[in-house]
N, C-alpha and C positions, 0 to 999 in steps of 0.2 A: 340860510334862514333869512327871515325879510325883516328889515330893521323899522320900527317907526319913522320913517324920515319923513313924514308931514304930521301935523299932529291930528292924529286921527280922532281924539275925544277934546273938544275943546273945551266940556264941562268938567273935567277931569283929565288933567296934564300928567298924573302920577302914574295914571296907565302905560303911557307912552313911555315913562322914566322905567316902571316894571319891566317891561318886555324888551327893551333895550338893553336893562342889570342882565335880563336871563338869558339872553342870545350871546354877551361878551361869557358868560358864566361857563354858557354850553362848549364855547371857544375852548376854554382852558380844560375840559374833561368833566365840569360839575354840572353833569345833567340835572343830577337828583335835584337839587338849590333849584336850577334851570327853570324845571318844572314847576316846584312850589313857589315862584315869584311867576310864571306864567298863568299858573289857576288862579292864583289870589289875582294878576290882571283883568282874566276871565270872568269871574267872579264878581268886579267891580265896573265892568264895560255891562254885565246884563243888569246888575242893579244899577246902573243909570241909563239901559237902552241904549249903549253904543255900540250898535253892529259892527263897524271897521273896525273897533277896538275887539270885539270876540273875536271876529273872524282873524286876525292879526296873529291873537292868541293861541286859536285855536290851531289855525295854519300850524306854527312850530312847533307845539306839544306835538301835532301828529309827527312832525319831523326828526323830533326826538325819540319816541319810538322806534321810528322809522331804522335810524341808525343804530340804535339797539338789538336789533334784528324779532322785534315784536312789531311782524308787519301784519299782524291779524286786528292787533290794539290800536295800530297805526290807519288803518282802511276804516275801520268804525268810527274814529275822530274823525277822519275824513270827509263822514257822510254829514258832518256837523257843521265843517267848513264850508260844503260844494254847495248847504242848503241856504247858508249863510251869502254867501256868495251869489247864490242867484236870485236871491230876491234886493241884493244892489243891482243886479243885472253887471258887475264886474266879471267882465269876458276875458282881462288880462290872467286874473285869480284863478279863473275855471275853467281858463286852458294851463295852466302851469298844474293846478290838484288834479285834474283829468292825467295831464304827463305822470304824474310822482304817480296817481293809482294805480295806471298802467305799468310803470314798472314794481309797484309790490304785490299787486297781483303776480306779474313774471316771474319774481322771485318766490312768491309761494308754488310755482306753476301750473295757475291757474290761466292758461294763455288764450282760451276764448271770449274770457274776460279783458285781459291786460289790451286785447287789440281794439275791443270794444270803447276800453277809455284814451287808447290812441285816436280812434276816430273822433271821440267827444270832445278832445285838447284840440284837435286839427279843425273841428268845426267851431267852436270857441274862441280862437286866434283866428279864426277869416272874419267873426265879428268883432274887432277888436278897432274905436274909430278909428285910434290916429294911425295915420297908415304907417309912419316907418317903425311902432312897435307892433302893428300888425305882421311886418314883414319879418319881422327880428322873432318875435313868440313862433310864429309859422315855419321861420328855419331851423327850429329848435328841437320843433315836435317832428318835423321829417328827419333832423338829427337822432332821433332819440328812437327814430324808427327803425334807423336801419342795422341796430345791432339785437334788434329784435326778429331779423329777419336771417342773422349768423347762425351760418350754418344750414339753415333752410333753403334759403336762395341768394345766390350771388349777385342775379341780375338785380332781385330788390334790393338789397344792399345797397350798389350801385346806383341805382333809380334814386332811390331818397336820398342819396350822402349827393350827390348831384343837386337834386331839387334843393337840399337844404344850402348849396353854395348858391347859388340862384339865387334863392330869397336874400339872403346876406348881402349880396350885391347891390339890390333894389335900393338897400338902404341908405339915406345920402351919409354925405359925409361932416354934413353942417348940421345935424337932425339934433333937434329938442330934447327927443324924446329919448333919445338911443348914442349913448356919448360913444364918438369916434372908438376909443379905446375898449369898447365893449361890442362894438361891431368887428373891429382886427382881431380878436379874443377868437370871436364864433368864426371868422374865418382860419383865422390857424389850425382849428379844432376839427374843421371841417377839411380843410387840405390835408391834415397830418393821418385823419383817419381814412381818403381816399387813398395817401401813403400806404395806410398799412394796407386795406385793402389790398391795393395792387403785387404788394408784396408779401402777401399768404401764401403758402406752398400747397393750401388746398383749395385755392380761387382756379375753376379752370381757365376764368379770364386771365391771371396770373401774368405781370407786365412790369419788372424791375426798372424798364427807363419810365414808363410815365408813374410808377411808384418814387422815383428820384425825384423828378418831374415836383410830383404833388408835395413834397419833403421841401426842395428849394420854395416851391409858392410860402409854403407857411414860414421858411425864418425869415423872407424877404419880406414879410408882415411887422418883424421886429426894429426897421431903420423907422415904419411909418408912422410910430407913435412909441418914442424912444422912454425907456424907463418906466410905461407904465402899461406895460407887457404883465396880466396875473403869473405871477411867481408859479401857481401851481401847472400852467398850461405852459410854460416855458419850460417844466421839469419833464410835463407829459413827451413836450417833442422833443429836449434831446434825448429821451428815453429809446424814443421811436425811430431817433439817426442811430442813435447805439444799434442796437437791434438790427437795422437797417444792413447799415455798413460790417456788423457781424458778420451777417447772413453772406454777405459777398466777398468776406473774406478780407474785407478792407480793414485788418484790425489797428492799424496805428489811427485810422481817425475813428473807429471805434471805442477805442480807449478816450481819445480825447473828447467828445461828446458825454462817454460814462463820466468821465471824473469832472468835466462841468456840472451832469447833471448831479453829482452828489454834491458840491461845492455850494449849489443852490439849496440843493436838499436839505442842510444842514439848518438852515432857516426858516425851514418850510416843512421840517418833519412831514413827511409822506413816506413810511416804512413800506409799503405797498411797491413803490417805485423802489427802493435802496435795495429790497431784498432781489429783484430783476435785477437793478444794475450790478448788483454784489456779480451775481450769476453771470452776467454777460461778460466783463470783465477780467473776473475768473477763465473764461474760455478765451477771450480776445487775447489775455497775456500769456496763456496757455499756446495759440496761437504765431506767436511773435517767439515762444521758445525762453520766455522767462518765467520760471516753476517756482521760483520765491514768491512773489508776486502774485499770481496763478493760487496758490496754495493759500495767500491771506485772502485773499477776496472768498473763497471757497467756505474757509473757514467764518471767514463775518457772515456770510451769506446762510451757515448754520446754523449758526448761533443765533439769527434775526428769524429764519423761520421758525427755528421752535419755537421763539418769545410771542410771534404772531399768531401762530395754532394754539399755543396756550391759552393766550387772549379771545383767540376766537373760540375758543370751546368754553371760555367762562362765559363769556357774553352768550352765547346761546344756552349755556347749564344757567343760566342766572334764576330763571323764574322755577324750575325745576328745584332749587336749592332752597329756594325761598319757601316753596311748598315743602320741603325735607322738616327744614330748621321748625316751620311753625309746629308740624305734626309730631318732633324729635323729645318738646317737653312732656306732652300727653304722656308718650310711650316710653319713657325712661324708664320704669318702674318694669315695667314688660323686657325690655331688652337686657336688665342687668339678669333678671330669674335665664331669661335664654342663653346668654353670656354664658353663667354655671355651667349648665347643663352640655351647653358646646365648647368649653373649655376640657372638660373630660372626654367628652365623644374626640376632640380633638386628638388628645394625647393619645388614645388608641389607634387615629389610623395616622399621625404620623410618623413613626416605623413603619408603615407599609408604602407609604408616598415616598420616604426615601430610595426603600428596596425599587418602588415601581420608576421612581426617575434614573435610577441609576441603570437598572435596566434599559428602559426608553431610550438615554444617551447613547448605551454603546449600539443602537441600532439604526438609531441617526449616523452615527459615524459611519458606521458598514454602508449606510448607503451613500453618503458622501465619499466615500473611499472607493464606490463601486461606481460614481459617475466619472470619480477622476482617472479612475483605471479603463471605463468607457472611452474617455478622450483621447487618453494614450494610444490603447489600441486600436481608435481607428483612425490616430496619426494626425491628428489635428482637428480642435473643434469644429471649424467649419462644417467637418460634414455630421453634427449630430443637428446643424440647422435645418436640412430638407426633412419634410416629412416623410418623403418619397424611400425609405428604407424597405420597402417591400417590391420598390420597382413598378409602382404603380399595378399593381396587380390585386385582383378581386380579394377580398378575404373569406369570401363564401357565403356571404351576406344576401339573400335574393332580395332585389329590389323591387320595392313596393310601386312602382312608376316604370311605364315603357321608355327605352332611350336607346337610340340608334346605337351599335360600336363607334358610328364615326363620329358622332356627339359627343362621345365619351373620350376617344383620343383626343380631338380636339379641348376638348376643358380640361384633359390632363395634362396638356400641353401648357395652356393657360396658365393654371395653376403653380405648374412650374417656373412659369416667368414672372408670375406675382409674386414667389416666393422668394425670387432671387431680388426684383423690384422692392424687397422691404416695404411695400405700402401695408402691410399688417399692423405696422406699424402705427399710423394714424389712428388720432384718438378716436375721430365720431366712425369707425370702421361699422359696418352694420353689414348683413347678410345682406336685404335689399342692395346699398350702394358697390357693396362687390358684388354680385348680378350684373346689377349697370357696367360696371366697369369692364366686368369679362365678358358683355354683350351676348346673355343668357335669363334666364329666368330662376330666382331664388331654388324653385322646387327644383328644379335640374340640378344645381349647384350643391344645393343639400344633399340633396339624393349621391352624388357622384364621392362628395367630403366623406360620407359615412360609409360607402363600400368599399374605395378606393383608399384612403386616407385611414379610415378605422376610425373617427373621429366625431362627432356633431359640431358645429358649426363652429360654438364658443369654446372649444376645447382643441379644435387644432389651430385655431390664432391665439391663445393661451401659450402653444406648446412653440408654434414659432416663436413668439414675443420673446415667453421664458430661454430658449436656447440664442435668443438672440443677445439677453442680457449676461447668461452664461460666457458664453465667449467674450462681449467686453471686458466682466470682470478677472474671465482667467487671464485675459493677453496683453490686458491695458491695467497694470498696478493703479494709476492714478483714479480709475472707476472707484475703488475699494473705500478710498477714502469720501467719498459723495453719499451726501445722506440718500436714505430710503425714497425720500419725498421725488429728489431727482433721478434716481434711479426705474421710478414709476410711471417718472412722465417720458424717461429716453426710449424704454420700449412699448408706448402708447397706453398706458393705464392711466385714468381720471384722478382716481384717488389711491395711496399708499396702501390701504387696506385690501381693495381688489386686488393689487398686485402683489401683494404679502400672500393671499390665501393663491391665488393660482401658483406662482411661486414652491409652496409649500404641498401643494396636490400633484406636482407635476414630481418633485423633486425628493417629497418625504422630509423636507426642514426649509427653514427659512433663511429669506438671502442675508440676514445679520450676518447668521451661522456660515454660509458658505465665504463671506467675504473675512469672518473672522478665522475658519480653518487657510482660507488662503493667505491671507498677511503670516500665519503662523510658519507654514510652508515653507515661504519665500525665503 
């Protein structure tokens, strides 16, 4: 949020004092207050005609939304700001609202929008006079670009995290405009996130020494302006050495980077970052062979994510709730007379919901008992992970597409080594990108999945995923105790809910139930 630091309404000083109370206010959690000293600022800047004083205004109220996750409420302030804005002809201003709009359009995902006000930030910042905050806005917006380009394209990614060390460079190191400690800021941020790039497992560039590489560049940032290093970007990279040195199996300086970065953390509340390093930690001590330890990080690490989904579910239910509450007084009068009426209709069919659940249970169990009796008999989970139980052979299905026999062995071949490859695994897995990968075309690939395989596309990477989380949980006790959440992302599922319902369609219950019949077992 942008603080008054010159006085922008010199007829009116109180303004400056308002928007100052509401940015410290918004610091501490008190949006609501926030805002009501930011309008009444607003308010007071039009009734004396001080545009820098709205625009000021208006700028943070959108930002306040913003973080609300009312990014519709937040773009329509915006168009109040950007109009504001350009009639100072402030190019600083409206390339920084062009950046914020391009990413809340993203987050609505509305992306041929969001790149549109990439471009408009990027042309904003080349007008910008003084050159070394020209070059600093400019690093910012190719910054900002290239995780909008995640997952899309590797080479963009790189292209812009690039160009944006570039412009960072330009910038002296004696400059007016752009204080030392805010230019070593953007370049740590900038090396830490070519770090991670290079150390993605789905970067086909993929390059662990010059991911080291770009990891040393950015703490060597920290001797050159000692002490006034942002706390938050200092938590970002040891977050990003943890991680780093996880991946490579280096868990004793993995640890010690995690429990730095939560040391700082503790200062700097970023539950975002804590709930990662709980996790990383968890496995790095898991790693090293100490289960006490291991076990408590697991445990905070659960206990922080649910506190965090809670929260994030209120913050998004919030406007939804608001609409409940006002419409809840009208219709009181209405839901007590229905109340009645479904209080009796109740008590007749609960005798039958009991009869019917207790039924249901015992046919959960039969199948649970019939999968464990599955793995037995064919002598170790492992082999209920191939799909290949039929031997790859036709199921009698005529295929709607021509395709050679030797097409056909050939991607049956394939398929078997992808399967063993665990790349099903990966979240953005897409029919397209395994095409690419098995160096065929989707319709072949499809066509082959569903005669061969018995399957459509999203239904036999469902079934590997699921038999693949199976076998963790039966062979590794420790799985058992890991929430759901983690459980969804180890065999490539986005959200706990996807993997809950495939889970549940493949298996006939869900994995609570299967990890709770197996703790019982054991």
């Amino acid at each position: 949020m942008a603080n008054a630091e010159t006085i922008l309404c010199p007829e009116n000083k109180n303004i400056d004092q308002l928007i100052d109370q509401a940015i410290s206010l918004n610091s501490t959690g008190k949006s609501k207050e926030a805002l009501r000293l930011l309008q009444k600022a607003n308010d007071i800047a039009k009734s004396v005609g001080c545009e820098k004083g709205e625009l000021n205004a208006t700028k943070n109220i959108m930002l306040i939304y913003s973080e609300a996750y009312d990014y519709k409420k937040a773009l329509e302030i915006s168009n109040r700001a950007k109009n504001l804005a350009v009639s100072q002809k402030d190019y600083k201003t409206l390339s920084t609202l062009c950046n914020k709009r391009a990413i809340l359009y993203e987050n609505l995902g509305i992306y041929d929008e969001s790149l549109k006000e990439y471009e408009a930030a990027l042309k904003y910042a080349k007008l910008i006079a003084e050159t070394d905050q020209r070059y600093y806005q400019t690093s910012l917006v190719y910054y900002n670009l290239a995780p909008y380009y995640q997952g899309q394209s590797d080479k963009k990614v790189l292209y812009y995290l690039e160009k944006s060390r570039e412009e960072v460079f330009k910038i002296s190191d004696n400059s007016k405009d752009v204080p030392l400690e805010k230019k070593v800021d953007m370049l740590i941020s900038v090396n830490m996130n070519l770090g991670i790039h290079f150390r993605d497992s789905k970067n086909k560039g993929r390059n662990v020494k010059l991911s080291e590489f770009y990891f040393m560049e950015a703490l060597k940032q920290f001797d050159v302006v000692k002490g006034k290093i942002n706390p938050d970007t200092k938590i970002d990279l040891y977050q990003a050495l943890q991680e780093f040195y996880q991946m490579k199996k280096d868990y004793r300086k993995a640890i010690g980077y995690g429990e730095n970065m939560l040391a700082l953390e503790k200062s700097n509340s970023m539950p975002y970052n804590r709930r990662v390093g709980y996790m990383v930690l968890a496995k790095s001590y898991l790693g090293i062979g100490d289960h006490s330890r291991s076990q408590k990080y697991l445990d905070l690490f659960s206990k922080l994510n649910d506190s965090i989904n809670s929260a994030e579910k209120q913050a998004v239910e919030a406007p939804v709730k608001k609409m409940i509450s006002e419409t809840k007084i009208n219709g009181e009068k209405k839901i007590q007379r229905i109340a009645v009426i479904s209080s009796s209709v109740l008590i007749l069919i609960t005798g039958g919901m009991m009869i019917h659940r207790r039924r249901s249970h015992k046919i959960i169990h039969k199948k649970y008992e019939d999968l464990i009796a599955k793995i037995h008999h064919e002598t170790g989970i492992s082999t209920i992970e191939s799909t290949s139980e039929k031997n790859n052979k036709s199921n009698g299905i005529k295929s709607s597409i021509t395709i050679t026999d030797e097409t056909i062995k050939v991607l049956l071949l394939k398929l078997e080594k992808f399967e063993a490859s665990k790349k099903y695994l990966r979240k953005d897995l897409s029919l397209t990108w395994m095409a690419n990968n098995l160096s065929t075309n989707p319709k072949y690939l499809s066509e082959v999945i569903k005669i061969y395989k018995n399957h459509n596309f999203t239904s036999y990477i469902n079934e590997l995923r699921i038999n693949y989380i199976i076998k963790k949980l039966y062979e590794n006790p420790i799985y058992r105790e890991y929430k759901i959440t983690y459980l969804a992302e180890e065999c490539g599922y986005i959200t706990p809910k996807v993997f809950v319902n495939a889970f549940k369609q493949q298996t006939g219950f869900t994995p609570s139930y299967f990890v709770e019949q197996l703790k019982a077992s054991a």
